[in-house]
C-alpha positions in Angstrom: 123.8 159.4 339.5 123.1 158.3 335.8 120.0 159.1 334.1 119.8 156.7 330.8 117.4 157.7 328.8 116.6 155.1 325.3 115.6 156.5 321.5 112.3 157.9 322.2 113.3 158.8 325.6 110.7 161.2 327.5 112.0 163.5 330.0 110.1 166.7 329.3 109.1 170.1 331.1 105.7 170.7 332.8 103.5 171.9 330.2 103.1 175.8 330.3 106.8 176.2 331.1 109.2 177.4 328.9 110.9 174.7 327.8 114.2 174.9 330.7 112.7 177.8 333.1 114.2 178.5 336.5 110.8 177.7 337.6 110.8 174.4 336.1 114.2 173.3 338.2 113.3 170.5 340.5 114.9 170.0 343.8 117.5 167.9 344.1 115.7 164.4 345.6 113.2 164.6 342.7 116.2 164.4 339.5 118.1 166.6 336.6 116.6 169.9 336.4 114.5 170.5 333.0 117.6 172.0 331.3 120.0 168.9 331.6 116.5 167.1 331.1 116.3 168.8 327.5 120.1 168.0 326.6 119.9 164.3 328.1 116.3 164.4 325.7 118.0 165.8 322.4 121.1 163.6 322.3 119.2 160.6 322.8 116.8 161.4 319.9 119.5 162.8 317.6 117.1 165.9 317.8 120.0 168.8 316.9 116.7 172.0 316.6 115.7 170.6 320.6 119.3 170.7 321.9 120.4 174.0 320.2 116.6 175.6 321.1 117.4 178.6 322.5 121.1 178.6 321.5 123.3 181.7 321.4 124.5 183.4 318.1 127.7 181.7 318.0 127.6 178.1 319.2 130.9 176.6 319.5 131.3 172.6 318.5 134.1 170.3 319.2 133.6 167.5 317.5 136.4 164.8 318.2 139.1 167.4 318.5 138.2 169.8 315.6 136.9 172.9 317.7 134.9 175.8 315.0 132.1 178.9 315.9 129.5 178.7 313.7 125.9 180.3 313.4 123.1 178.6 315.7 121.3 177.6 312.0 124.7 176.6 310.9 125.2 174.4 314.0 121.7 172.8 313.7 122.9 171.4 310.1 126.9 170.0 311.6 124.8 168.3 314.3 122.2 166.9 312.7 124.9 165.4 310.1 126.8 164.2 313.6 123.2 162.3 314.6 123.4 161.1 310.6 126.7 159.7 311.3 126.7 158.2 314.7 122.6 157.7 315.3 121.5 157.4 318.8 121.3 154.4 320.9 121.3 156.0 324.1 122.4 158.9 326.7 123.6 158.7 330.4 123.2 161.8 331.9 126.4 162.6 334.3 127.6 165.6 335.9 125.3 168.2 336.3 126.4 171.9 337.9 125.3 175.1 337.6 127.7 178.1 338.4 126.3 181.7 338.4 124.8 181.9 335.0 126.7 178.8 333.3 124.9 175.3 333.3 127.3 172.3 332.5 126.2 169.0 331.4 128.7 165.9 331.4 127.1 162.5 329.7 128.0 159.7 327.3 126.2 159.0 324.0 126.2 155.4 322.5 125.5 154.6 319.3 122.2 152.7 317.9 124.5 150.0 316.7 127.4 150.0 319.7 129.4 151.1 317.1 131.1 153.6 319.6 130.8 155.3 323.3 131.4 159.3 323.0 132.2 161.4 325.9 129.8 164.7 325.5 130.1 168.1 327.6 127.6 171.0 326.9 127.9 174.6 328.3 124.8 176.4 328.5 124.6 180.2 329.7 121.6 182.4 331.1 121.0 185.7 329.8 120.8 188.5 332.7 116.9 188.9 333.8 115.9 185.6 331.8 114.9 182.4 332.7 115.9 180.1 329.3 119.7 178.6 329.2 121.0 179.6 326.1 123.0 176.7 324.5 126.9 178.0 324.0 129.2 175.3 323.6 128.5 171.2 322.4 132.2 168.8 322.9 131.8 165.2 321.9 134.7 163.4 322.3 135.4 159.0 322.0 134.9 157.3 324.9 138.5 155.7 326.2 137.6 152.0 324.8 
């Protein structure tokens, strides 16, 4: 299942929700839960503060190969100069799987301008006792042409 979602794109939580709750996950005949939702959101408005909100301390970006840790403020500023670079056309939301307290999302980002097709993987964690996913890890790779 793809979920393709244009610039402007609108998948949101249920107001009063925190933003990716536990209690905001939808079962699986009604679509992504509101975590994968809020990744599928960010990359296809080049919104780096919505993905990496909540993120944890030390975010970890691959970015075509070059792997670095950096600072959730320092992360907002390398991928909002990624959006800069390679602006948003649209996102297919992929794989989707949650495993204990990981959330992994698997999708592919276009460019506006069909420049280029990137692979993207995002880990997400949950904090014991909480219900937010904490964003941990962001890997954009090309697409094979």
């Amino acid at each position: 299942m793809f979920l393709v979602l244009g610039l402007g794109g609108g998948l949101s939580a249920a107001q009063g929700q925190p933003a990716d709750s536990s209690a905001s996950v939808p079962d699986s005949t009604t679509g992504p839960p509101a975590v994968a939702q809020r990744v599928a959101a960010a990359f296809a408005e080049g919104d780096a503060r919505r993905l990496l909100t909540p993120s944890a301390d030390r975010v970890e970006i691959s970015l075509f190969g070059n792997r670095t840790f950096y600072s959730s403020s320092q992360a907002v500023y390398v991928l909002r100069e990624f959006f800069r670079s390679h602006p948003p056309g649209h996102f297919a939301l992929g794989d989707v799987m949650e495993a204990g307290t990981s959330f992994f999302v698997r999708g592919e980002y276009e460019e506006a301008r069909r420049v280029r097709r990137h692979r993207v993987y995002v880990r997400l964690d949950q904090s014991q006792g909480k219900d937010l996913w904490n964003l941990h890890e962001v890997r954009i790779e090309h697409a094979p042409e």
